[in-house]
C-alpha positions as CSV (number, residue, x, y, z in Angstrom):
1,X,-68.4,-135.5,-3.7
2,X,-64.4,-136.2,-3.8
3,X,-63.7,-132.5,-3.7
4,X,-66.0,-132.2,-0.4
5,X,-64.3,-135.7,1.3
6,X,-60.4,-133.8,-0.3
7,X,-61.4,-130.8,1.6
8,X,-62.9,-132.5,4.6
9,X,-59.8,-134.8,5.0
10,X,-57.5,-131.8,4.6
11,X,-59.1,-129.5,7.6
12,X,-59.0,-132.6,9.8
13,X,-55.2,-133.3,9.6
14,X,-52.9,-132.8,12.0
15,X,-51.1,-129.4,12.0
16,X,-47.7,-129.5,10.9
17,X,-45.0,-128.2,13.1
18,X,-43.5,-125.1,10.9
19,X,-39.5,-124.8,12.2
20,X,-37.9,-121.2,12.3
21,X,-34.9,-120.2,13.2
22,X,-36.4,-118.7,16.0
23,X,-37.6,-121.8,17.1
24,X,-36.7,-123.2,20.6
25,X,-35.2,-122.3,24.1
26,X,-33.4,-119.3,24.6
27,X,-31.2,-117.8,27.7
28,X,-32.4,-114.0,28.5
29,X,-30.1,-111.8,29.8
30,X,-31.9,-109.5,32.3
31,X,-28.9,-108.7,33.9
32,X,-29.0,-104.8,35.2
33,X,-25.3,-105.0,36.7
34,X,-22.5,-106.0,34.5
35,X,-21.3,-108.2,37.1
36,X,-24.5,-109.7,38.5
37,X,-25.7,-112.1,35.8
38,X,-29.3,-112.6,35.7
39,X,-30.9,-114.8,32.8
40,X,-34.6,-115.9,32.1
41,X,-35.9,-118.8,29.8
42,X,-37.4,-118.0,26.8
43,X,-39.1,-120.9,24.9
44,X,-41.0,-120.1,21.4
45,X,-42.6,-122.1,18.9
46,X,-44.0,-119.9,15.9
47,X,-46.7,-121.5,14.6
48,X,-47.3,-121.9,10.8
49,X,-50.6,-119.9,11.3
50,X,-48.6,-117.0,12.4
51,X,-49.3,-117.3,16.1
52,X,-46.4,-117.8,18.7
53,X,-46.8,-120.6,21.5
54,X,-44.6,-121.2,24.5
55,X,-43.5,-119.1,27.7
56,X,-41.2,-116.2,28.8
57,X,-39.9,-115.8,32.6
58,X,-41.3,-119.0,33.6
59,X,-44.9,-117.1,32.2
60,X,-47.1,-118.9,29.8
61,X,-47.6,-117.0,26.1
62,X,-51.0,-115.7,26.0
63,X,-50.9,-114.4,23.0
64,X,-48.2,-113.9,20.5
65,X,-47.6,-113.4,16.2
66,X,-44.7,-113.5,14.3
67,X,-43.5,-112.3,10.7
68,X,-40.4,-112.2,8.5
69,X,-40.8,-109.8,6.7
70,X,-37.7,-106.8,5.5
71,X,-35.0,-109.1,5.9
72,X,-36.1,-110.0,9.6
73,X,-37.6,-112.5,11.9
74,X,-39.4,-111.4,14.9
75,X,-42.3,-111.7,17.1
76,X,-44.3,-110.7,19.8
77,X,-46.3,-111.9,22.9
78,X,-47.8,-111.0,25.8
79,X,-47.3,-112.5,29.5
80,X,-48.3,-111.5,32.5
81,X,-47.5,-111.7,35.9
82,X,-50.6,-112.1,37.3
83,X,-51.0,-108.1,37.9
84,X,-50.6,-106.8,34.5
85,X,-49.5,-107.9,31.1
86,X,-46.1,-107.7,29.8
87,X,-45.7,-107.2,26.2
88,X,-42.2,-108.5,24.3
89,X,-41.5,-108.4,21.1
90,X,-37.9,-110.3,20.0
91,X,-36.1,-110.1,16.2
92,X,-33.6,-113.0,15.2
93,X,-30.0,-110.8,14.6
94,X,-27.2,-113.7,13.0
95,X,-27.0,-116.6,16.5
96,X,-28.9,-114.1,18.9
97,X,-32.3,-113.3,19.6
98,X,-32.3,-109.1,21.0
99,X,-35.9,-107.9,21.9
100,X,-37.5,-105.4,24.4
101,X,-40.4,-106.0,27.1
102,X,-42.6,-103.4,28.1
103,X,-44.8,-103.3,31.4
104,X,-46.6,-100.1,31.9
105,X,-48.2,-101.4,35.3
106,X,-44.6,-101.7,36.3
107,X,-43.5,-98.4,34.5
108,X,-40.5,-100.1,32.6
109,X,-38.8,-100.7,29.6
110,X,-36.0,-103.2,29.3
111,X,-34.4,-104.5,26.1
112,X,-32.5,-108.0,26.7
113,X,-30.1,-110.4,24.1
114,X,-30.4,-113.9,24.1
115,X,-28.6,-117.0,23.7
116,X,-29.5,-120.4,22.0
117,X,-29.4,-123.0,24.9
118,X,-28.6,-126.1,23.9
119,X,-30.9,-129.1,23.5
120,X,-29.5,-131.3,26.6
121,X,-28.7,-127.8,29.3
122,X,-31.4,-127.2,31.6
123,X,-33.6,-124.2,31.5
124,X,-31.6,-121.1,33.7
125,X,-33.2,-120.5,37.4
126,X,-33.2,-117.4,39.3
């Protein structure tokens, strides 16, 4: 009977919030033009489960895993735009986050770098 109430009390606790490096809100650089900056929010919260919460370009994460694995930390989600789904997938590399999005329905490939925003600077706007 305690084994049954252990187990019972332990799948009702809260989850825990599982920090990565990874962690938090980043700047995207989508810029095309060296001279016409362009950056994006990025916010991610990898789960302990695996799974990857948060949003990208002001789009909700619909789905998303992550994995350190070889030396690296990366993940990947997808977002959409409401027309088709964008896939990203972003590796940690020393301060910077560099990753890729792909959007067939928009016949595109773009790899990006990121900053770390700090906590009190608001999120970048178009």
């Amino acid at each position: 009977m305690r084994r049954v109430l252990a187990i019972a009390l332990l799948l009702a606790a809260p989850t825990v919030a599982y920090a990565t490096p990874l962690d938090g809100t980043w700047r995207v650089d989508l810029s095309t033009e060296p001279d016409t900056p362009y950056t994006q929010p990025m916010q991610l919260t990898l789960n302990a489960d695996g799974t990857v919460t948060g949003s990208f370009y002001n789009s909700t994460i619909e789905a998303g895993r992550w994995k350190e694995s070889r030396g690296r930390l990366c993940a990947s989600f997808r977002t959409t735009d409401g027309v088709g789904p964008y896939h990203t997938a972003v590796c940690l590399t020393g301060d910077t986050a560099t990753g890729q999005t792909w959007a067939e329905h928009r016949n595109f490939l773009f790899n990006w770098n990121a900053e770390r925003m700090p906590a009190t600077e608001p999120a970048p706007t178009r």
